[in-house]
N, C-alpha and C positions, 0 to 999 in steps of 0.2 A: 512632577519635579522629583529628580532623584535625591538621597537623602545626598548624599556627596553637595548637589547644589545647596541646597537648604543648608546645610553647614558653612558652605561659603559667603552664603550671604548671610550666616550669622557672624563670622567671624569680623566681616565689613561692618557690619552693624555694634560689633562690640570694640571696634578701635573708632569710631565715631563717636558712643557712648563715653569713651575716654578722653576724647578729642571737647566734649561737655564738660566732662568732672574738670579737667583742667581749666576750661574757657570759665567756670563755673566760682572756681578759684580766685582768677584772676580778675573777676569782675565783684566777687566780693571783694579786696582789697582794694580795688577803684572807689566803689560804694560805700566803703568805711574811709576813706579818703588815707589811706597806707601807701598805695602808689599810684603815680599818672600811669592811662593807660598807655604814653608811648614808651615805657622805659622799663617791663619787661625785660628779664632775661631770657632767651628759647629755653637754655635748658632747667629753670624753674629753682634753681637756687634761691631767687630769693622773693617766694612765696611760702615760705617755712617747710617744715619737714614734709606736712602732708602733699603741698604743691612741686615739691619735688619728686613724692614718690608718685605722685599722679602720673606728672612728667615722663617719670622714666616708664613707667607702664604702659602709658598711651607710645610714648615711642619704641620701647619691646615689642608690642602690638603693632607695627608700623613696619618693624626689621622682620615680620616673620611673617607677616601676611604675603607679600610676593612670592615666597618659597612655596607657601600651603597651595596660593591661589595659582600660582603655574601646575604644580602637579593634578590640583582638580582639576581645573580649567582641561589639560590634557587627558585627563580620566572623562570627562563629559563630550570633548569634543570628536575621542576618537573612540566614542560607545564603550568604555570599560570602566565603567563607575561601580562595578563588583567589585572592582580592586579596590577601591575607595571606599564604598558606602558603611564595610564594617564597623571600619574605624574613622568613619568621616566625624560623628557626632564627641566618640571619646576624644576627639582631636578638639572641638569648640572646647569641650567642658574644661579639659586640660588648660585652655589658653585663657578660659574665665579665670578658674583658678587661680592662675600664675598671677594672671592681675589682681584680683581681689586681695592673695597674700602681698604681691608689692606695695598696695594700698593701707594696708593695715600696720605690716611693721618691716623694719630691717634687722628684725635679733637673729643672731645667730641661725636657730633653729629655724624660723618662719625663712631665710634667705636656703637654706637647706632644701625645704619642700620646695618654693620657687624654683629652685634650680633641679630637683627631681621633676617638676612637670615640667617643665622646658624641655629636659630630656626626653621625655618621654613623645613630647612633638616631633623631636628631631629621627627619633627610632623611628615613626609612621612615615615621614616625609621618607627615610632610607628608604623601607618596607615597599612603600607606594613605589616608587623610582623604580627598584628593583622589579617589582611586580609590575607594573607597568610597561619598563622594558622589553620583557621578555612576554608579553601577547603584544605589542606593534613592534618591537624592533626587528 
């Protein structure tokens, strides 16, 4: 398996793991009898600060998997996971990252780094495309 895959299927597996913290959340406050489970809000307002930041990280993780997972996906199926595989893994860590600082705080500085590694996903997705391009197209 090339590393490009193995990063793809980590990157499924770390917005699943979010898809838990959240679930995780909201079944503690069922369990502490804080809310009925049908009366949830989606976007996690009102599971307090942390079930919101969950929230918004597992869906960060949601909005940027399809971009990552097209450009692999095309890097694996048309044999050019070179272009990929360099930076297939600094691509997971960056998107663990981004979630773990959305998870922890929204200060100033912590929203700062967040949005440095965001970027930095967005450079490899260019990177990729571009490179990409230009051995099939």
């Amino acid at each position: 398996m090339s590393i490009t895959a193995t990063a793809l299927i980590g990157l499924v597996l770390w917005t699943v793991i979010l898809a838990f913290v959240v679930v995780g959340k909201r079944l503690s406050a069922v369990m502490g009898g804080e809310k009925d489970i049908h009366t949830f809000q989606p976007d996690g307002k009102d599971v307090g600060d942390f079930g919101l930041r969950a929230t918004r990280a597992h869906l960060n993780s949601l909005e940027v998997l399809p971009l990552a997972a097209g450009i692999m996906l095309l890097a694996i199926a048309t044999g050019n996971t070179a272009v990929t595989d360099g930076l297939a893994m600094a691509f997971l860590y960056c998107r663990v990252i981004q979630s773990v600082i959305h998870l922890i705080s929204v200060s100033k500085v912590m929203v700062l780094l967040r949005a440095t590694f965001f970027t930095v996903q967005f450079v490899f997705l260019i990177i990729w495309a571009q490179a990409l391009y230009s051995v099939t197209g």
